[in-house]
N, C-alpha and C positions, 0 to 999 in steps of 0.2 A: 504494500500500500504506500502510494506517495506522500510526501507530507500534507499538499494539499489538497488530501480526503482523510486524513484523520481529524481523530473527535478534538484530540489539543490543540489542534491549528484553529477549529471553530471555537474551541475554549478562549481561546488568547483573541481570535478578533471579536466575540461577544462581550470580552471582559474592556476590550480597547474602541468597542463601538456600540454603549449600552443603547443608543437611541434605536437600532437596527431591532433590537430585540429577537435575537439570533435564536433557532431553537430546533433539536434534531426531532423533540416528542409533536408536537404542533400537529404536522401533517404526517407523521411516520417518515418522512425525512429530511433532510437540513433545509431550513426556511427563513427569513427573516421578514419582517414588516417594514414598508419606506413607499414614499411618494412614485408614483408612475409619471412622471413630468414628459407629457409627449411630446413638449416645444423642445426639447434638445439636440433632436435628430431632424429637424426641420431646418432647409434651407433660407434664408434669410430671405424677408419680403413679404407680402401681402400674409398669407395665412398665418406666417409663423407671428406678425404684428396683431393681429386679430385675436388670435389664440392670447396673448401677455395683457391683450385689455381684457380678454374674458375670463383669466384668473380671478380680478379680486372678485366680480360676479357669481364665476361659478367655477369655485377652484374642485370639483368634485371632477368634474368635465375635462379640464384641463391637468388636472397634477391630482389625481385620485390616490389614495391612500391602497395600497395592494398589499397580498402575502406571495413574496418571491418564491420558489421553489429553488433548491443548491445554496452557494454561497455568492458574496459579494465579491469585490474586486478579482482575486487569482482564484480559481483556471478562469481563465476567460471563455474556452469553447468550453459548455458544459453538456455538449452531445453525450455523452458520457449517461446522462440521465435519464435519457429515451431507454437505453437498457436496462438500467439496474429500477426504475420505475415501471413493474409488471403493467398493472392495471389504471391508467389514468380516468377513469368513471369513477372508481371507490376513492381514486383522489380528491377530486371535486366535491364528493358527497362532504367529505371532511375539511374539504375548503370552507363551502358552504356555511359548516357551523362555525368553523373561525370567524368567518367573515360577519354573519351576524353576530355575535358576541362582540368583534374588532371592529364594527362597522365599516365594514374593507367592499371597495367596490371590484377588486377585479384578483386575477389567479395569474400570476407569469414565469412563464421558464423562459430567461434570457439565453440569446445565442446559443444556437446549435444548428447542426445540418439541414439545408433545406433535401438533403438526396439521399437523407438514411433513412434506412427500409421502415421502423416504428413509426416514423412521424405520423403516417395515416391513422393510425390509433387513436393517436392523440389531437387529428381531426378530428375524427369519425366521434369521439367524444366531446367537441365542441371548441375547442381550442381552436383563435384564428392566426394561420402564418403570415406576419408581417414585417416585412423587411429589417435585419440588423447591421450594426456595421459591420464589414467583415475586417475578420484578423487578417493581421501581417505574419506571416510563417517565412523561416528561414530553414531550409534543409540543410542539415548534420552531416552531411554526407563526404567532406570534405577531409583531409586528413590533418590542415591544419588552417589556422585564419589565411596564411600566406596564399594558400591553396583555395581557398575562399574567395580574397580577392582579384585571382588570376581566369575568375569565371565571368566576373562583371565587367560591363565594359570599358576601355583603357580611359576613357575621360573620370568616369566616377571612381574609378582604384586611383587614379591622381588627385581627387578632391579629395578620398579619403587621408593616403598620405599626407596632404599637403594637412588636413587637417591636426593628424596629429603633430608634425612636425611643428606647426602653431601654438600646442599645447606646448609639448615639450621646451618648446625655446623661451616659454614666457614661466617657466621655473616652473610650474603645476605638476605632480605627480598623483597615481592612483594608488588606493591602500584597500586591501581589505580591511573592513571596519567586524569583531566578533562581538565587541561589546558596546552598544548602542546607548544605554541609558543615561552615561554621563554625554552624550552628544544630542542627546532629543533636541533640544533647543535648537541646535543648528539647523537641523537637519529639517526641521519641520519651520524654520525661516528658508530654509530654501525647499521646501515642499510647496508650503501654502502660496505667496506668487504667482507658481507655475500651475497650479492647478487653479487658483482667482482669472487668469489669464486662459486658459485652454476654452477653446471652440466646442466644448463639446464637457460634460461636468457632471462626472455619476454621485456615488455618494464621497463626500470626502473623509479623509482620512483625520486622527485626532493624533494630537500633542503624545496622551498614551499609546499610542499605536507605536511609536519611534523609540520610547522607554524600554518597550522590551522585543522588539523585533532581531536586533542581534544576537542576542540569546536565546531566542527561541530553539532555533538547532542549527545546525551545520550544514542541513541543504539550505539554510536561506544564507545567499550569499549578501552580503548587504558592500557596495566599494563607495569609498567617498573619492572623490577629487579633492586635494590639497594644493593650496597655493605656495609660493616661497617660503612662507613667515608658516607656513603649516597648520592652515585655519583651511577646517573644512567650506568648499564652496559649492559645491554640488555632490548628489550619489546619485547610486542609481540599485536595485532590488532586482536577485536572479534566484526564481527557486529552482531548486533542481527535483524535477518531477517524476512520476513515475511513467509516464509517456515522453520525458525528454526535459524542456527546460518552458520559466515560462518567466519572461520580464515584466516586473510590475513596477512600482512607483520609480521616478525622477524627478529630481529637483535639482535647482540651480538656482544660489542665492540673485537677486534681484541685480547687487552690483559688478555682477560677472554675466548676466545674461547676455547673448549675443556676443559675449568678449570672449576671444582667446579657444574657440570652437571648445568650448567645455561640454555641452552639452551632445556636441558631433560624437568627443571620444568616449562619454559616460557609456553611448549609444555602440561604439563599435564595441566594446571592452564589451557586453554581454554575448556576443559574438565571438569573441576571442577568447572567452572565457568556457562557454559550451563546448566550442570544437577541440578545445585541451582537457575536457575530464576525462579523465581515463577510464573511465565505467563507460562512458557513450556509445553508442552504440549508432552506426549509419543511417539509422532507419530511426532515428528519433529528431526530435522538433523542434525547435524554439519560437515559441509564440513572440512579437515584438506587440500585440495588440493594437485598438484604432489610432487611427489619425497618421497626419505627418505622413500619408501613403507615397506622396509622390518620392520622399527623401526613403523611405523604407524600399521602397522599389530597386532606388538606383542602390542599396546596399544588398541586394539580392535578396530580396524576400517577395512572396507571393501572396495575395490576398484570396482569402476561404471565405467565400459565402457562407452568412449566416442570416435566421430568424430567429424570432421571440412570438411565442407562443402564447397569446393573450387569451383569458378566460373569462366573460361578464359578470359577476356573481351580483352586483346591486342591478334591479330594471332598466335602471338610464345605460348600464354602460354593455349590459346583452343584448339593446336594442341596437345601439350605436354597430357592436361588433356583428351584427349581423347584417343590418340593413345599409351597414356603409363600409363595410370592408375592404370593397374593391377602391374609395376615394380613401382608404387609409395606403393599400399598396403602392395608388396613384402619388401619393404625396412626399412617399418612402419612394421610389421609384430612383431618385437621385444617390442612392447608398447601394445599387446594383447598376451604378452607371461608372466604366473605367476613368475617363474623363472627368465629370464632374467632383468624384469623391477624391480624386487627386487635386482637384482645384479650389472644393471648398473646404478639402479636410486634412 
């Protein structure tokens, strides 16, 4: 089992994200409670301005209160739940009564396969597939970073080096970071910034979340970037999965952003990092997750279609999903578009 599916990895972000109200009993398997805010994935303009005045109206409509199904932030693809979730009708049924008791309008399993063989199930049970953003995957396959970058094309392996060479020459070095807690402060000044600033803003992350994320265990690789004086200025989060590898949080203090490609090398180092572990295996992953597509492209990674799988439980919002699903796709439409989700994301 990877670490992020054991019960201590949901122990430590329930204890570091009480608002989520994280819970394996709930629905018989890992679930948390949080806002469905569907202006996030909307491209800029008319609907998505429509939608922001019709929150303080009818924030039920707009940013409805849900029971997630899996966990938050890492794995990001949670295809993984189509399987190990038999029956999704006896889910719902136990939805249901969270939901009146949580007065919760809707049921979601985020990202996963729009082309795995269960999803029909979990139509055929009333679930509607609506476009997600897809991951950035980089394939393992390589025997070393070097090897890596001799796949991608000769202009982006020159931006890359030139990149680092930027870093290197302005004193900055990278450390593996094991103990986190006397660095939380930094680290979540250069967390919050970059996530205040991001195009796109799931749940965010807490001050406790950084107190004990280096210690949690040895697959979570946690590296900071160091400046001269040896003040951390950015990191960057690699867990090491049981499918492969899977990059989560990044940060870069506010007065090093855009300086010194800090954020370029945080970016290659989990790359460089996955294709040196020695357990690796060819045929394993590293997920880079949304956005920044067009820059993950040119470091050789590949975008995985994904959906989320929405379920009505209050009236308003089983009407909605039923009788307007197809103007939900329509809208979404832009996050299975090569072009657009490179230019707006």
């Amino acid at each position: 089992m990877g670490l992020l599916d054991e019960p201590r990895y949901r122990t430590f972000l329930a204890r570091t994200h009480p608002e989520l109200r994280m819970d394996d009993e709930r629905l018989g398997v890992p679930s948390f409670i949080a806002p469905l805010d569907i202006r996030e994935p909307l491209r800029p303009g008319f609907p998505k301005d429509l939608l922001e005045a019709m929150k303080e109206l009818t924030p039920s409509l707009v940013a409805p209160r849900a029971v997630f199904i899996g966990t938050p932030f890492e794995r990001y693809d949670q295809t993984h739940l189509l399987e190990e979730i038999s029956n999704p009708v006896a889910l719902i049924e136990k939805a249901r009564a969270v939901a009146r008791q949580e007065r919760l309008h809707a049921v979601v399993l985020t990202n996963v396969s729009p082309t795995h063989p269960n999803l029909s199930e979990w139509l055929r049970a009333g679930f509607t597939a609506l476009p997600s953003f897809p991951d950035a995957v980089v394939d393992l396959d390589c025997a070393c970073f070097a090897s890596h970058l001799a796949r991608i094309p000769a202009e982006d392996r020159s931006g890359v080096r030139r990149n680092i060479r930027r870093f290197q020459d302005a004193g900055h070095r990278l450390e593996r970071l094991e103990a986190s807690s006397c660095h939380a402060e930094l680290l979540f000044a250069a967390y919050w910034p970059f996530f205040s600033r991001a195009n796109v803003r799931w749940q965010p992350h807490t001050r406790a979340y950084f107190e004990g994320l280096g210690e949690l265990d040895a697959r979570v690789r946690l590296t900071v970037a160091r400046n001269a004086l040896g003040t951390i200025i950015g990191f960057i989060v690699n867990f090491k999965d049981e499918r492969g590898f899977q990059a989560g949080r990044v940060g870069v203090h506010p007065e090093w952003h855009r300086r010194d490609a800090v954020y370029f090398r945080l970016l290659y180092h989990v790359i460089e990092e996955a294709l040196a572990d020695p357990a690796r295996s060819p045929a394993d992953l590293l997920s880079l997750e949304p956005t920044s597509y067009r820059m993950k492209r040119h470091l050789g990674a590949r975008r995985v279609p994904m959906v989320n799988l929405v379920f009505g439980v209050s009236a308003a919002w089983s009407m909605l999903l039923r009788r307007f699903d197809r103007l939900g796709r329509w809208l979404l439409a832009h996050l299975e578009d090569s072009v657009l989700i490179e230019r707006d994301y």
